[in-house]
C-alpha positions in Angstrom: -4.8 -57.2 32.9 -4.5 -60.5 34.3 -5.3 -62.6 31.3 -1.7 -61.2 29.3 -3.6 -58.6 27.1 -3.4 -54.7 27.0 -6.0 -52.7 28.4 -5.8 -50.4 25.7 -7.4 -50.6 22.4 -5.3 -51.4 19.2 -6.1 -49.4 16.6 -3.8 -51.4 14.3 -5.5 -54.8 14.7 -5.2 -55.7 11.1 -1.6 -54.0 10.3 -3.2 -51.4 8.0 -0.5 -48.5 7.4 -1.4 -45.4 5.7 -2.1 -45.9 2.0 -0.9 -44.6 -1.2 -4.0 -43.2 -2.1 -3.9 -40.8 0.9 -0.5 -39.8 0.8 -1.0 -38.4 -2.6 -3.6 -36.4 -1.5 -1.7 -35.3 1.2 0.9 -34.3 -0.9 -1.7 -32.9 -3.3 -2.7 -30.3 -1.0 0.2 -29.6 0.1 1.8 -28.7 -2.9 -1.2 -26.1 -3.5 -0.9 -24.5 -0.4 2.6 -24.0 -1.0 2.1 -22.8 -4.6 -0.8 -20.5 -3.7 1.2 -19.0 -0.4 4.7 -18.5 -2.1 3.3 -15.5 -4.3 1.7 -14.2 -1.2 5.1 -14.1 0.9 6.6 -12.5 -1.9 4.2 -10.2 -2.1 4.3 -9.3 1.5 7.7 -9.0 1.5 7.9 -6.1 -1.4 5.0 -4.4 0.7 6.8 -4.5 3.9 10.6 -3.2 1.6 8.0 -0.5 -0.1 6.6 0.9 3.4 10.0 0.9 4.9 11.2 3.1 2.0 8.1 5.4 2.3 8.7 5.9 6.4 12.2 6.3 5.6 11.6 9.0 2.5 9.1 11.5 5.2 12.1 11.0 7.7 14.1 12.5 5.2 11.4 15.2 4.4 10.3 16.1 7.9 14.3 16.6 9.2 15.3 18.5 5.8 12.3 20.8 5.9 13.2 21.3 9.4 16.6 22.5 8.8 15.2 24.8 5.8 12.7 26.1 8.1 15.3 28.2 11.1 17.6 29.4 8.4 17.0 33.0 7.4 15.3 34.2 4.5 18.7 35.3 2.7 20.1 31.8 3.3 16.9 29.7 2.1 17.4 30.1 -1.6 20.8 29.0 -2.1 20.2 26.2 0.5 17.2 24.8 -1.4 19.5 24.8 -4.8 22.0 22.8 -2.9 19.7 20.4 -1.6 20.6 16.8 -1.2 19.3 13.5 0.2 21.1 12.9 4.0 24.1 10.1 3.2 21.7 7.3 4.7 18.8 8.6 2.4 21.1 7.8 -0.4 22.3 4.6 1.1 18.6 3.2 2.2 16.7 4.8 -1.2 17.9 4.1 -4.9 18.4 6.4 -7.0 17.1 9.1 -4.0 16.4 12.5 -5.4 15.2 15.4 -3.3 13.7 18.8 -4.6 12.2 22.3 -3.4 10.5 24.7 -4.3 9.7 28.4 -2.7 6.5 30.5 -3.7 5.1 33.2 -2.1 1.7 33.3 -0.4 -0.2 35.6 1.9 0.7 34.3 5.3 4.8 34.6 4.0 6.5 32.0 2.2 5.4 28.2 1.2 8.5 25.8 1.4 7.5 22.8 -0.6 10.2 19.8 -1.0 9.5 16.6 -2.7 11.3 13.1 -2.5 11.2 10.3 -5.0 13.5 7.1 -5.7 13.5 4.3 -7.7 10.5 2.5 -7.1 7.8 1.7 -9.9 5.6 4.8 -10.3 7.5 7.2 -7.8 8.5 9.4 -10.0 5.4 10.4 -11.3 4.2 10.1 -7.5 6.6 11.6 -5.2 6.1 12.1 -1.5 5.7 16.6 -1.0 5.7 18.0 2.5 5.1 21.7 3.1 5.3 24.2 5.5 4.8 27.8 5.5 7.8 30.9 6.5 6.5 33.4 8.5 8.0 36.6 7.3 10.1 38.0 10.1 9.3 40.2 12.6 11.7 43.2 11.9 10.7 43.5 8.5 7.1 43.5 9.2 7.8 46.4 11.9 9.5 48.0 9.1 6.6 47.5 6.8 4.2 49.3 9.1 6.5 52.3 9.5 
């Protein structure tokens, strides 16, 4: 304006800074959020490693129980003695061990294979996928003879 002052207000009129008082409550709270959150992350970040493991452990289960699957009934036995985690399996889970199991049933045969790695409780939880083995067609045809 014309008289020399600002047009704005001063909000500082009395040179007032922020006080002790405040920035120890300031720092108060701060220092809880941080110790409250910091659990939380961690947490979060073993759920996130843990669900990663389990996606990774039914990949394994889907592709090997896929492979066991197509193979002949001769060849299923021996392949399901000699069964292995996949090399990144092994790498990705620790201490990865894989197992199956064949049993008869009415419909044919029930393929059952089971994963588990070191992770608290696993063990006495492991993931189980199962299919079933139609018996094959030339050896029903020969059943009806």
């Amino acid at each position: 304006t014309m008289s020399g002052k600002p047009s704005y207000p001063r909000w500082n009129c009395n040179g007032r800074g922020t006080s002790v008082l405040e920035v120890l409550v300031a720092l108060t709270l701060l220092s809880s959020v941080l110790t409250f959150s910091t659990p939380l992350l961690v947490a979060h970040g073993k759920l996130l490693k843990a669900q990663r493991n389990h996606g990774i452990a039914l990949d394994e289960l889907s592709n090997q129980i896929e492979r066991l699957s197509v193979l002949p009934a001769e060849e299923l036995p021996p392949a399901i003695e000699k069964l292995a985690p996949s090399a990144l399996a092994a790498e990705r889970l620790p201490g990865a061990t894989l197992r199956g199991k064949l049993a008869d049933s009415e419909h044919g045969q029930r393929l059952t294979l089971e994963i588990w790695w070191d992770e608290p409780n696993r063990r006495e939880a492991p993931l189980r996928l199962t299919t079933w083995i139609a018996p094959e067609i030339d050896s029903l045809d020969q059943n009806e003879e």
